[in-house]
C-alpha positions in Angstrom: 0.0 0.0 0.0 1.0 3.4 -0.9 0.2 6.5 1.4 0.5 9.5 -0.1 -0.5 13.1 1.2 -1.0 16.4 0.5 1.4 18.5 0.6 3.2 16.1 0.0 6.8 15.2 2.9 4.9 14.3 5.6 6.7 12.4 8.0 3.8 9.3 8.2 3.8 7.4 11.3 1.4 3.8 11.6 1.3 2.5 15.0 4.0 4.5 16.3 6.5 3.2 14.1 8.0 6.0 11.2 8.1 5.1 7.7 9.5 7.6 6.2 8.2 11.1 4.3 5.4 10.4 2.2 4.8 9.1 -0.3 5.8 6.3 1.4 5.0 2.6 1.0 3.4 0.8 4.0 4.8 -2.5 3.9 2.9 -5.9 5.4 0.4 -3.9 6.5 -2.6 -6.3 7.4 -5.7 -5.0 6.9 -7.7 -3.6 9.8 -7.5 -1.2 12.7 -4.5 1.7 12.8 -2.9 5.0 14.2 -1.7 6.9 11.5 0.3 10.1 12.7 1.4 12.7 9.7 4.1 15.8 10.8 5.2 18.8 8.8 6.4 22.1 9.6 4.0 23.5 7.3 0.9 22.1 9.3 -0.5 20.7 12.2 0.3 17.4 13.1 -2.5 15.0 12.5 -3.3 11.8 14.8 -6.3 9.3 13.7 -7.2 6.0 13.8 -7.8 4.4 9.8 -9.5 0.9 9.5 -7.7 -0.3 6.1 -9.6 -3.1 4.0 -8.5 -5.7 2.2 -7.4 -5.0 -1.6 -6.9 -1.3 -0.4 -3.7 -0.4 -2.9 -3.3 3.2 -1.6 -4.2 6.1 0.4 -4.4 9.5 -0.6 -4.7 11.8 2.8 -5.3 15.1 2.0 -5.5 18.3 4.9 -6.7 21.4 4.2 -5.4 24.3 6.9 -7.1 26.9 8.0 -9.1 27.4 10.7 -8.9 24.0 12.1 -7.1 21.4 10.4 -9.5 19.1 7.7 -8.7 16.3 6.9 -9.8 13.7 4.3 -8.6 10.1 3.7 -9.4 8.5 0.4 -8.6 4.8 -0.1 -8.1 4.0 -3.4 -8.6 0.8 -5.1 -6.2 -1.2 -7.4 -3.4 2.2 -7.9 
């Protein structure tokens, strides 16, 4: 599975463990339940819980700032 997020060079954290600056590949990732933490200097960091299902290839996070920080995850089948 790809995450991918925009902007784009977000540190991406799943479970606690970093994986790198997106986009990033989330390797052996079982589907289900998981914290997914994002960090940039440019934003807010953000700190949710995802439920990922099977034959999910990729997910496009994208956060809108502003007055509050939006944000909006978009699984994406077969990318």
């Amino acid at each position: 599975m790809i995450l991918k997020s925009s902007p784009p060079f977000a540190e991406a954290y799943v479970d606690g463990r970093y994986l790198g600056t997106t986009p990033v590949r989330l390797e052996h990732l079982v589907p289900g339940r998981h914290r997914l933490g994002l960090k940039s200097p440019k934003w807010p960091g953000l700190d949710t819980t995802l439920v990922f299902s099977p034959g999910t290839h990729a997910l496009k996070v994208r956060l809108d700032a502003g007055p509050g920080l939006r944000m909006a995850a978009l699984p994406v089948e077969g990318e």
